[in-house]
N, CA and C atoms as an extended XYZ file, in Angstrom:
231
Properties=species:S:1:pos:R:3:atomname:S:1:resname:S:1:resid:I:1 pbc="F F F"
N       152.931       87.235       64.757 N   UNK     1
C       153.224       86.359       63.650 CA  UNK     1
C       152.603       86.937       62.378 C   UNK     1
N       153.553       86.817       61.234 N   UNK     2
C       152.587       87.246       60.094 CA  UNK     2
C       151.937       86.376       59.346 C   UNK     2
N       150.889       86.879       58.652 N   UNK     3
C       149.358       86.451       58.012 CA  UNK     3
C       150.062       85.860       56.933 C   UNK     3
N       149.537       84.999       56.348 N   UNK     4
C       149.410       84.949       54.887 CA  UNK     4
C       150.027       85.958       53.710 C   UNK     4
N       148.717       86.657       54.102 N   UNK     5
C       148.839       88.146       52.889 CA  UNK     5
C       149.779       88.613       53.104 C   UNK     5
N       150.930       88.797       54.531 N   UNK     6
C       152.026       90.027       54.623 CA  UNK     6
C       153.020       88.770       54.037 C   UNK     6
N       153.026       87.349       54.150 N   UNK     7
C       154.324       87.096       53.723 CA  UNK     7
C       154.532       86.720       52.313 C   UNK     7
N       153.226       87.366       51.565 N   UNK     8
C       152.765       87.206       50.097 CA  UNK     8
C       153.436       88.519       49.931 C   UNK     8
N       153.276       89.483       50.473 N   UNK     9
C       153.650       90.694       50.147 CA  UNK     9
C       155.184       90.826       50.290 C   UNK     9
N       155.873       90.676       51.209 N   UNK    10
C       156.866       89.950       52.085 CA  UNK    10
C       158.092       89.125       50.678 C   UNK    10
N       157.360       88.136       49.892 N   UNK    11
C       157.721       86.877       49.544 CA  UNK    11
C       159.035       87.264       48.383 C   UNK    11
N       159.039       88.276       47.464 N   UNK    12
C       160.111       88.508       46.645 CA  UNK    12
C       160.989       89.036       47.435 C   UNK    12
N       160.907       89.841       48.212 N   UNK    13
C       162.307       90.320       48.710 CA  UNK    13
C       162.828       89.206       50.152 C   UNK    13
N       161.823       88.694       50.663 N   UNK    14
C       162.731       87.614       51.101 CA  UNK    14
C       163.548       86.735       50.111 C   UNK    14
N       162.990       86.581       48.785 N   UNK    15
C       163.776       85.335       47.822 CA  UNK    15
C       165.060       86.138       47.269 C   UNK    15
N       164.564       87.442       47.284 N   UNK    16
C       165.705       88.110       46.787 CA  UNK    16
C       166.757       88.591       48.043 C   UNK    16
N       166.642       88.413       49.239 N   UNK    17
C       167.540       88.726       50.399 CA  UNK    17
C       167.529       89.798       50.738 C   UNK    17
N       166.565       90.483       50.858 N   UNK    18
C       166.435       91.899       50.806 CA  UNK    18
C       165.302       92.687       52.064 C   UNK    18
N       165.238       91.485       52.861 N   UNK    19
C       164.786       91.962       54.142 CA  UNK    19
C       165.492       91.795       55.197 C   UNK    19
N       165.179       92.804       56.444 N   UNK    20
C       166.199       92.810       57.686 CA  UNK    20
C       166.195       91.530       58.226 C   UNK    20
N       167.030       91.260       59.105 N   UNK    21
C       167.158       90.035       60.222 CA  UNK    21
C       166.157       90.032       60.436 C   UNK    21
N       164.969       91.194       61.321 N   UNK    22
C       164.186       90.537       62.149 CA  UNK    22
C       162.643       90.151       60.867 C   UNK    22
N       162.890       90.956       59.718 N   UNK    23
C       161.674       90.400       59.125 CA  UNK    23
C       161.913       88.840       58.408 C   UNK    23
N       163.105       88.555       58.273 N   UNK    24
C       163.424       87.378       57.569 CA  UNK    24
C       163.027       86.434       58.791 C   UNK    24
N       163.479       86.630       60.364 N   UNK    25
C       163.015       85.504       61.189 CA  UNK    25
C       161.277       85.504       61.034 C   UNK    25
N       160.561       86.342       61.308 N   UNK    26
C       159.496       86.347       61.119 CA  UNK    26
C       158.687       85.452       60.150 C   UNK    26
N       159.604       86.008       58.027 N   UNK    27
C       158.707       84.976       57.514 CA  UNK    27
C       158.959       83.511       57.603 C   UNK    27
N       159.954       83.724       58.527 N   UNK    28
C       160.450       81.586       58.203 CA  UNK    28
C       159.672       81.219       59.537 C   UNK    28
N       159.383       81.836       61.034 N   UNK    29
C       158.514       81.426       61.438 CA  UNK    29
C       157.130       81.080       61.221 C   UNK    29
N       157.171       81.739       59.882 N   UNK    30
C       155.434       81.549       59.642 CA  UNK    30
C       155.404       80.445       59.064 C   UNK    30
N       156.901       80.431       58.098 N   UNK    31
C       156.781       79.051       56.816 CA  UNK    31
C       156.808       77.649       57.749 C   UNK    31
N       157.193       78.083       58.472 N   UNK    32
C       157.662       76.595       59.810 CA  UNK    32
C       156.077       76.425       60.160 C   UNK    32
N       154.830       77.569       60.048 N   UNK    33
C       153.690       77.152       60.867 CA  UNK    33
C       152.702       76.772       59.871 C   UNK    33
N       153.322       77.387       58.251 N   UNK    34
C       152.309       76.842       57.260 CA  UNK    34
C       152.534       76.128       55.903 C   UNK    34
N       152.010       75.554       56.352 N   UNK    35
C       151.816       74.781       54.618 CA  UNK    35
C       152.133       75.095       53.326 C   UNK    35
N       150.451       76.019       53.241 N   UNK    36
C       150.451       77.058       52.445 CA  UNK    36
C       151.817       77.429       51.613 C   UNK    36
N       151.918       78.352       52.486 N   UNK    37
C       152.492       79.194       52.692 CA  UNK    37
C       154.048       78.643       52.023 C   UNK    37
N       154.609       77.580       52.747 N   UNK    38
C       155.851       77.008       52.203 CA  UNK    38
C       155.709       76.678       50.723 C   UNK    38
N       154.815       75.877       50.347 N   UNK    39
C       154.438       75.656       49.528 CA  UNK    39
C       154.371       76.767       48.275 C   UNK    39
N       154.014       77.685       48.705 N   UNK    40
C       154.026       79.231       47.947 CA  UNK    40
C       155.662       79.643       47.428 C   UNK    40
N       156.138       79.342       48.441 N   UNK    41
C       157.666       79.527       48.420 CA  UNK    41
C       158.321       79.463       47.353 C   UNK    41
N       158.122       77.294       47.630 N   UNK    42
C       158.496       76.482       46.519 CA  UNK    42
C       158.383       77.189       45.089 C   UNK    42
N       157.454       77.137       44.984 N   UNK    43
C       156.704       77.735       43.660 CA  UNK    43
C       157.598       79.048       43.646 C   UNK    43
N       157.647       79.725       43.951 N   UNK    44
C       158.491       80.869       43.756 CA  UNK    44
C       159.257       80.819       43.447 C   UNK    44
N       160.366       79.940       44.068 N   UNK    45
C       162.046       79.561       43.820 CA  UNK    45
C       161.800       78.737       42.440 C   UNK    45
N       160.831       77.928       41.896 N   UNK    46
C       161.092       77.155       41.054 CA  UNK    46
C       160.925       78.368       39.576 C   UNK    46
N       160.030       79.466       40.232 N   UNK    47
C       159.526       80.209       38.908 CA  UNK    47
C       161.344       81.157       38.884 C   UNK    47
N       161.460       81.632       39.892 N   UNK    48
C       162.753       82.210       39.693 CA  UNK    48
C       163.829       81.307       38.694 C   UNK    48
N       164.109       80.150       39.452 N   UNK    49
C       165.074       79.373       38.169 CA  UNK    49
C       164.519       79.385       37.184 C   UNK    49
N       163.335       79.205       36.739 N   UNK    50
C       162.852       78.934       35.446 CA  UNK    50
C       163.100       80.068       34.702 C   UNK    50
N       162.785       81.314       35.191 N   UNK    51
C       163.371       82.943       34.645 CA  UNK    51
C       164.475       82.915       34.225 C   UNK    51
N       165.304       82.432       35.463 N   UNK    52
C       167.210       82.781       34.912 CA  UNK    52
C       167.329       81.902       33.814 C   UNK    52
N       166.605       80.482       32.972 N   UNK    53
C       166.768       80.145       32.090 CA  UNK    53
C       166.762       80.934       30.935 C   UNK    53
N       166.144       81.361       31.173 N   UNK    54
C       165.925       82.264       29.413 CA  UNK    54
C       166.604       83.456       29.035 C   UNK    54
N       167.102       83.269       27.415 N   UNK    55
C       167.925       84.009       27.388 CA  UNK    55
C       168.151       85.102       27.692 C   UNK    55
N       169.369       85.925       27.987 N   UNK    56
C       169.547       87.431       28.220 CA  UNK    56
C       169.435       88.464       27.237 C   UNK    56
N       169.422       89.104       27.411 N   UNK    57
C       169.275       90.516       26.564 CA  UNK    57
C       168.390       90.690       25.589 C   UNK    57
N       167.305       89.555       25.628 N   UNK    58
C       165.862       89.915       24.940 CA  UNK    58
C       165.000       90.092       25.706 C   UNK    58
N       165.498       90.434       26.387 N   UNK    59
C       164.137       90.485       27.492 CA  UNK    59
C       164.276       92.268       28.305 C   UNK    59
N       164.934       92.774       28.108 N   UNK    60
C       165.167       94.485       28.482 CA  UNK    60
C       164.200       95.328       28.785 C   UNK    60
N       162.899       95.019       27.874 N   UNK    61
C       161.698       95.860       28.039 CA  UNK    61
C       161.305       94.870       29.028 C   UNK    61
N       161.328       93.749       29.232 N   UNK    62
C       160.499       93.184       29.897 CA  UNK    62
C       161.276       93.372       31.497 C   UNK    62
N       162.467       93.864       31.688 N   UNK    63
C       163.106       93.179       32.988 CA  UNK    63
C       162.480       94.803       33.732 C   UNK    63
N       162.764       95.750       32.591 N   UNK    64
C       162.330       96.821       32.868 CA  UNK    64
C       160.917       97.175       33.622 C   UNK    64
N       159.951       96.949       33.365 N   UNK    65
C       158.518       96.541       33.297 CA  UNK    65
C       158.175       95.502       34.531 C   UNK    65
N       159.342       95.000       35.050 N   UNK    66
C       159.149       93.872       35.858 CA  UNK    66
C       159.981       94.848       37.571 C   UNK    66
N       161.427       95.696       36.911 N   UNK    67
C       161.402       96.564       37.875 CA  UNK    67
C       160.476       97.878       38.497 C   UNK    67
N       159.957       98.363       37.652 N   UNK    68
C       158.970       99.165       37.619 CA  UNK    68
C       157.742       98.767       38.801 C   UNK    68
N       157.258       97.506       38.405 N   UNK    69
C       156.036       96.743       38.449 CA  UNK    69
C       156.537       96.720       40.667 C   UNK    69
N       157.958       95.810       40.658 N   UNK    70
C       158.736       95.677       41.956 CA  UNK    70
C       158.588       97.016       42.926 C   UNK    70
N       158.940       98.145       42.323 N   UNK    71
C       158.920       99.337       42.832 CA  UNK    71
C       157.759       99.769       43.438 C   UNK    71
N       157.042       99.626       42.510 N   UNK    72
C       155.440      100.238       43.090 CA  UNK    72
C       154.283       99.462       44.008 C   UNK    72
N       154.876       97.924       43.718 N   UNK    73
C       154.450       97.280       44.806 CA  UNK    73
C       154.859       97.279       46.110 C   UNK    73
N       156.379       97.620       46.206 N   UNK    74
C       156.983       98.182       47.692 CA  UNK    74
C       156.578       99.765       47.902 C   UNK    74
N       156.186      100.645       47.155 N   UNK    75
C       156.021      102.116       47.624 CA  UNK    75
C       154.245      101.569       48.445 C   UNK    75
N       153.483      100.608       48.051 N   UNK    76
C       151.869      100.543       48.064 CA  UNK    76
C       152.071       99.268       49.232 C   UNK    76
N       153.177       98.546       49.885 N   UNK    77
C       153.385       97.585       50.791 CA  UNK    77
C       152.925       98.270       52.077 C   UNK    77
């Protein structure tokens, strides 16, 4: 079962759909065993909508900076 910390690490590319079958069963078994953890989720999905609110195409350096940021946290996962 995974920890905490791996489904923190784990947590954007599950929101973004971007993990295999067997790691996606994994983090929803954990969310089924924690609180926490679901709870973490929430918060995630709510910060994501809150993102897609704001407008487009002022934000370029920033989406940039935010892929960058994505990248190097999966090369260091």
């Amino acid at each position: 079962m995974l920890s905490c910390k791996e489904l923190v690490a784990r947590s954007s590319d599950f929101l973004d759909k971007q993990l295999s079958f067997r790691q996606r069963l994994a983090v929803r078994r954990h969310l089924l065993a924690c609180k926490n953890c679901r709870r973490f989720i929430k918060q995630m999905r709510l910060s994501q909508a809150v993102l897609r609110q704001l407008p487009q195409g002022q934000n370029a350096e920033l989406d940039s900076l935010a892929a960058k940021l994505a990248e190097l946290r999966r090369q260091h996962s």
